[in-house]
VMD Tcl script that builds the backbone (N, CA, C; Angstrom):
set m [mol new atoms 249]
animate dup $m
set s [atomselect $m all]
$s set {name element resname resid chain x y z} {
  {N N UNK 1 A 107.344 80.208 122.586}
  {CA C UNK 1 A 106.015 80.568 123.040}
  {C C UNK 1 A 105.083 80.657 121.834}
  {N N UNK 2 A 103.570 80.639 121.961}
  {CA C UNK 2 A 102.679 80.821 121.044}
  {C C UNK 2 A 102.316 81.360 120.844}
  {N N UNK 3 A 101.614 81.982 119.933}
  {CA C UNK 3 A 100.639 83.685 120.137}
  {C C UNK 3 A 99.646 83.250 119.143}
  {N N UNK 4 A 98.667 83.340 119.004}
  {CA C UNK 4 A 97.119 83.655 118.772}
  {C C UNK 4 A 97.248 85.008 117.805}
  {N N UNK 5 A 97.554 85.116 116.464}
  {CA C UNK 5 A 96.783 86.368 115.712}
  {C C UNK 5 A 94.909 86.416 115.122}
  {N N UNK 6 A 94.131 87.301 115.572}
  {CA C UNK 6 A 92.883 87.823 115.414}
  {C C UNK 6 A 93.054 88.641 114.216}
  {N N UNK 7 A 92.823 88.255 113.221}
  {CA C UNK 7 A 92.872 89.595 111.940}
  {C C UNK 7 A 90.900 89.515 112.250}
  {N N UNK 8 A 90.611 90.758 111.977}
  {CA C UNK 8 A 88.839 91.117 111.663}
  {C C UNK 8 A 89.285 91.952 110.537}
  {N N UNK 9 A 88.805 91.666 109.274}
  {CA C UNK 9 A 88.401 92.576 107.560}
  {C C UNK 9 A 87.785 93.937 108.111}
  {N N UNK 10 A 88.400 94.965 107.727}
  {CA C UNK 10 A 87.686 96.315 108.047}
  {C C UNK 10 A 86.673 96.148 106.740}
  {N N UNK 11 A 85.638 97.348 106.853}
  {CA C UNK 11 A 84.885 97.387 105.706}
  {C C UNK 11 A 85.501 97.582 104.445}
  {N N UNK 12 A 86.785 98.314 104.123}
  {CA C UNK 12 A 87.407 98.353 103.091}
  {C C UNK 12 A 88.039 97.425 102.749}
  {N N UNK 13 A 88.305 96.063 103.120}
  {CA C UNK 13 A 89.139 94.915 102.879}
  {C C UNK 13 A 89.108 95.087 101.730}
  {N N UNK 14 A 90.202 94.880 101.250}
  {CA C UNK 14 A 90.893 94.279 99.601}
  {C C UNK 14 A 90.861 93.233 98.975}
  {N N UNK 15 A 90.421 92.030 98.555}
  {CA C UNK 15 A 90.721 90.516 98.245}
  {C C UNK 15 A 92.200 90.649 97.931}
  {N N UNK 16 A 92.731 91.451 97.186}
  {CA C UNK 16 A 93.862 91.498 96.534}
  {C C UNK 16 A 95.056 91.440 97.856}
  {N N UNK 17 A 94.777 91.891 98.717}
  {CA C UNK 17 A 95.492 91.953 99.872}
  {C C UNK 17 A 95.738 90.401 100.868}
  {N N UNK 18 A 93.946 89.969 100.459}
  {CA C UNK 18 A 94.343 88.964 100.956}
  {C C UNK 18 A 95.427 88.072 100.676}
  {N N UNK 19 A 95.826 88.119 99.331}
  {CA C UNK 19 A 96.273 86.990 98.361}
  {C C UNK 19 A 97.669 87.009 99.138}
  {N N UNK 20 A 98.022 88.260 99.228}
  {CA C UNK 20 A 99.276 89.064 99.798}
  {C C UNK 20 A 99.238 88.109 101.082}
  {N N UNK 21 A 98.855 88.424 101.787}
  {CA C UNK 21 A 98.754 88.175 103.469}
  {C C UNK 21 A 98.830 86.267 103.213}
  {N N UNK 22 A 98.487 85.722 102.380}
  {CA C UNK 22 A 98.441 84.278 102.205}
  {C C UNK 22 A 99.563 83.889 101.958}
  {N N UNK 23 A 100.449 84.780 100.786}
  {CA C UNK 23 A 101.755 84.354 100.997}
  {C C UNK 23 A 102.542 84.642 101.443}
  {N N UNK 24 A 102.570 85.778 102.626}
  {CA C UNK 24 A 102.814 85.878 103.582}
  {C C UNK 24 A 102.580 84.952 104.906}
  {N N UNK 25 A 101.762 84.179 104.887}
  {CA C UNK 25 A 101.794 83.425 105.506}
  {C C UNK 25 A 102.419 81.994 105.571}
  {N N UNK 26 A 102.490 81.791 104.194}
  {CA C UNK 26 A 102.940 80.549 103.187}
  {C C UNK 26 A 104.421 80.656 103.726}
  {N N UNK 27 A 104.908 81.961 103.803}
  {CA C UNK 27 A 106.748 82.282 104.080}
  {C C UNK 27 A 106.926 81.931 105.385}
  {N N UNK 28 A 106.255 82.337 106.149}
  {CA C UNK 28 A 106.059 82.380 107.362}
  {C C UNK 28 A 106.107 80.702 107.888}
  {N N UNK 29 A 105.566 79.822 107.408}
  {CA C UNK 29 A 105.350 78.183 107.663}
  {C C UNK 29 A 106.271 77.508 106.914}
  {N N UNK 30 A 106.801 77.799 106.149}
  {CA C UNK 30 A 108.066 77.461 105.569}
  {C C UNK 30 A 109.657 78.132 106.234}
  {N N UNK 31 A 109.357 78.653 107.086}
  {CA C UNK 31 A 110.744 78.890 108.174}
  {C C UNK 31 A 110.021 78.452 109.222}
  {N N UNK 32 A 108.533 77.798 109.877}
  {CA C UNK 32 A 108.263 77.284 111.003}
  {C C UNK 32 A 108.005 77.644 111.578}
  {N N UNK 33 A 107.456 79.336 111.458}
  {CA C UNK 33 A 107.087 80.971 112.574}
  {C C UNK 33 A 105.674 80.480 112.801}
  {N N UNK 34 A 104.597 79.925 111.509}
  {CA C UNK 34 A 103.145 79.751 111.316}
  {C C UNK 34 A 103.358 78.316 111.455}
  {N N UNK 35 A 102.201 77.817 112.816}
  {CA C UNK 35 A 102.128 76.645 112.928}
  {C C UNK 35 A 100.427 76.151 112.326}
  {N N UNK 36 A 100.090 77.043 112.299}
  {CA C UNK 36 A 98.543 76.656 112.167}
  {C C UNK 36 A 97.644 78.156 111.235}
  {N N UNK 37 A 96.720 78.192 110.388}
  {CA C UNK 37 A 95.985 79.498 109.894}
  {C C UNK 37 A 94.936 78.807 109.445}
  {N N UNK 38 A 94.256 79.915 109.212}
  {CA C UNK 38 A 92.562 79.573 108.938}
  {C C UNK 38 A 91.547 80.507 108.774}
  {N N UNK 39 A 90.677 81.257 108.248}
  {CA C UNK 39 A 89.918 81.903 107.787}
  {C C UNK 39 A 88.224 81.434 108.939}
  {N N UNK 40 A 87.551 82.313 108.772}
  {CA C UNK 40 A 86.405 82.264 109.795}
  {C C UNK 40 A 85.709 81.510 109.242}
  {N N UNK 41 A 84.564 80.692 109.052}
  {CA C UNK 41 A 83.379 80.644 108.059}
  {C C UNK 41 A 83.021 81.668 107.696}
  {N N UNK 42 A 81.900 82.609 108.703}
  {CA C UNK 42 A 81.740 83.926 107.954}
  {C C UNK 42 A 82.040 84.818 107.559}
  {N N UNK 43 A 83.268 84.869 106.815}
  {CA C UNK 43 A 84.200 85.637 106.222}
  {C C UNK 43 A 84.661 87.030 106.594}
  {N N UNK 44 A 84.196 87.038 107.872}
  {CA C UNK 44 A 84.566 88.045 108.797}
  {C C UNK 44 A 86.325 88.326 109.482}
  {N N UNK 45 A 86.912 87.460 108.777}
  {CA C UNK 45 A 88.610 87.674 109.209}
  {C C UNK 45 A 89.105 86.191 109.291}
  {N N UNK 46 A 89.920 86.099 109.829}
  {CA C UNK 46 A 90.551 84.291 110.710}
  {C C UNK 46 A 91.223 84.349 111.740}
  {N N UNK 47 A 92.102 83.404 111.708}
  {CA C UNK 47 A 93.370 83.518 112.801}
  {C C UNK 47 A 94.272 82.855 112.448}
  {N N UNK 48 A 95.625 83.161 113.157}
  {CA C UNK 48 A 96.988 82.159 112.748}
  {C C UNK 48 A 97.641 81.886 113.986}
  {N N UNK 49 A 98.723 81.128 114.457}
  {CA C UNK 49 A 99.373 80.578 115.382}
  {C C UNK 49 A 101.100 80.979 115.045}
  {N N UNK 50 A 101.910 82.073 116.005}
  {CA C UNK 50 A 102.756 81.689 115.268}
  {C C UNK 50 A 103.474 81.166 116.138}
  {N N UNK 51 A 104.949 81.219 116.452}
  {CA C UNK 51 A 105.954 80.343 117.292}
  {C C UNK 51 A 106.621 81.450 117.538}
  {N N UNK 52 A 106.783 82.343 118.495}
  {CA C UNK 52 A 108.151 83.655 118.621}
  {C C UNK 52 A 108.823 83.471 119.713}
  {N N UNK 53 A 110.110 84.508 120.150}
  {CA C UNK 53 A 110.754 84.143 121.496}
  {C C UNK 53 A 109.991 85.264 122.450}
  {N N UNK 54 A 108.991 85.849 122.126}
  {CA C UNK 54 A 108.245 86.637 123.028}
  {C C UNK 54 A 107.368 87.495 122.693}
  {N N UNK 55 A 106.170 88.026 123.102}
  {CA C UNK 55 A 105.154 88.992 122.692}
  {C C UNK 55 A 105.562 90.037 121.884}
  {N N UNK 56 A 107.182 90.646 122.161}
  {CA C UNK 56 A 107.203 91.993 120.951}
  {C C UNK 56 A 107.941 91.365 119.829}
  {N N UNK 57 A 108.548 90.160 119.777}
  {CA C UNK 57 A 108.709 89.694 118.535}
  {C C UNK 57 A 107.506 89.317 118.103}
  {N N UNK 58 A 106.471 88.506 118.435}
  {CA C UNK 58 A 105.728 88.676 117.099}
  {C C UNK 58 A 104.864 89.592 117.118}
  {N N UNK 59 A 104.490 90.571 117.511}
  {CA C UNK 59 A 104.217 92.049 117.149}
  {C C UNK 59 A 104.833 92.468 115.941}
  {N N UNK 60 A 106.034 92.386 116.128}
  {CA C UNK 60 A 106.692 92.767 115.004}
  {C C UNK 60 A 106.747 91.824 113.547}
  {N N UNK 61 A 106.715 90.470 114.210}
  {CA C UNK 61 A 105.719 89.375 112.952}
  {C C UNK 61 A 104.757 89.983 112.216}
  {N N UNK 62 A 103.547 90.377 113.211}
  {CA C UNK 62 A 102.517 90.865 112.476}
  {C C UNK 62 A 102.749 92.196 111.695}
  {N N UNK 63 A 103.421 92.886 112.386}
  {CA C UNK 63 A 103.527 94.323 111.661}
  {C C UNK 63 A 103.542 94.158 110.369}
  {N N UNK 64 A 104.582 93.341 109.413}
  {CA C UNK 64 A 104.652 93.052 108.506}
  {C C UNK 64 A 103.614 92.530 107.905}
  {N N UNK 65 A 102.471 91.986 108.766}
  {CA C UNK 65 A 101.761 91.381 107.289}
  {C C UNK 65 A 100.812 92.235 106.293}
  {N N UNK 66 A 100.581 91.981 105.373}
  {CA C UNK 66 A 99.874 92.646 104.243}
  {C C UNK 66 A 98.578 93.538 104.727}
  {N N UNK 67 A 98.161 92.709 105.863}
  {CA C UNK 67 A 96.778 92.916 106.045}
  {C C UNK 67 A 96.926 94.344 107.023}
  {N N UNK 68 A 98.389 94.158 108.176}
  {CA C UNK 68 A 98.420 95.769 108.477}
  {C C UNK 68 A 98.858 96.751 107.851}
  {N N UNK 69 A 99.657 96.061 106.937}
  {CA C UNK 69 A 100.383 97.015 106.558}
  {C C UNK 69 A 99.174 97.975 105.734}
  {N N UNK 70 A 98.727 97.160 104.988}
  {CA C UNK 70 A 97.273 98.078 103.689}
  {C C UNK 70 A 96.180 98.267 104.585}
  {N N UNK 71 A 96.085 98.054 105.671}
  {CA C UNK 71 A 95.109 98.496 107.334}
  {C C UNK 71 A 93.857 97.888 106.677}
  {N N UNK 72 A 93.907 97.046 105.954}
  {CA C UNK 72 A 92.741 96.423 105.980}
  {C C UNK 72 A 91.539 95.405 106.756}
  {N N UNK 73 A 92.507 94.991 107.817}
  {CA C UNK 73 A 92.250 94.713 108.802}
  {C C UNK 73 A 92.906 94.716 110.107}
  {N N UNK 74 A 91.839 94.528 111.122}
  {CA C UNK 74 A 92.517 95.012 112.612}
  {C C UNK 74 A 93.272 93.393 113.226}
  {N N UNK 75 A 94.317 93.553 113.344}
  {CA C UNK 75 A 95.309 91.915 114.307}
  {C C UNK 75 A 95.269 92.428 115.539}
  {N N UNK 76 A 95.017 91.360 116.312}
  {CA C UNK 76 A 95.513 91.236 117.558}
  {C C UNK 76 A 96.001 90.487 118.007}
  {N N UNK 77 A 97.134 90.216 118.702}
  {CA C UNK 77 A 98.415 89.175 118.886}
  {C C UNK 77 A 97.954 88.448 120.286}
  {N N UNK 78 A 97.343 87.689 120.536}
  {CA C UNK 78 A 97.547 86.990 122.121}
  {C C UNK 78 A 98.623 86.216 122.302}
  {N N UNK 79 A 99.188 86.031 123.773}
  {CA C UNK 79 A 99.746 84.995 124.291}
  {C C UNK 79 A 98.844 84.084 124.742}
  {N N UNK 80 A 99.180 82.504 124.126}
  {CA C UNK 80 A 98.434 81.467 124.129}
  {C C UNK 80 A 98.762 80.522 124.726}
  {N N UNK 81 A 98.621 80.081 125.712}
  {CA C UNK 81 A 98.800 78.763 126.453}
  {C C UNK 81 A 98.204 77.507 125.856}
  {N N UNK 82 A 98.664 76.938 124.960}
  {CA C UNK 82 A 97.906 75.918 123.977}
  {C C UNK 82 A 98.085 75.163 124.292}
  {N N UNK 83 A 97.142 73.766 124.544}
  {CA C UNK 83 A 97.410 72.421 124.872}
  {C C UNK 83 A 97.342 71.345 123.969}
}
mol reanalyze $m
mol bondsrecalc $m
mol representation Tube
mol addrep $m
């Protein structure tokens, strides 16, 4: 299945965090979890795509990433029907 992550930058965002969360993501597409990522134009957050066997696995994907863990920004995980 697919899921849709929403990161939005709280006002305290870190750059340094980002860097984190990038190679975190980098790990993530190199075992095949991240099919797709991308940043907003207006630098207001991005989104990523990952591949899990169900909504509380990648919950638990995200838990781990940099960006919740240092709460610098807010994720939200959808289930995605992608065509």
């Amino acid at each position: 299945m697919k899921y849709l992550v929403v990161a939005i930058r709280r006002p305290h965002f870190r750059p340094e965090v980002g860097a984190a969360h990038q190679a975190f993501l980098a790990d993530l597409r190199s075992e095949g979890v991240v099919l797709q990522s991308g940043g907003f134009t207006d630098k207001t957050g991005g989104a990523y795509v990952l591949q899990a066997e169900d909504l509380e696995t990648a919950r638990r994907i995200v838990a781990r990433d940099p960006l919740v863990v240092e709460g610098v920004s807010d994720l939200t995980v959808y289930e995605w029907d992608a065509k």
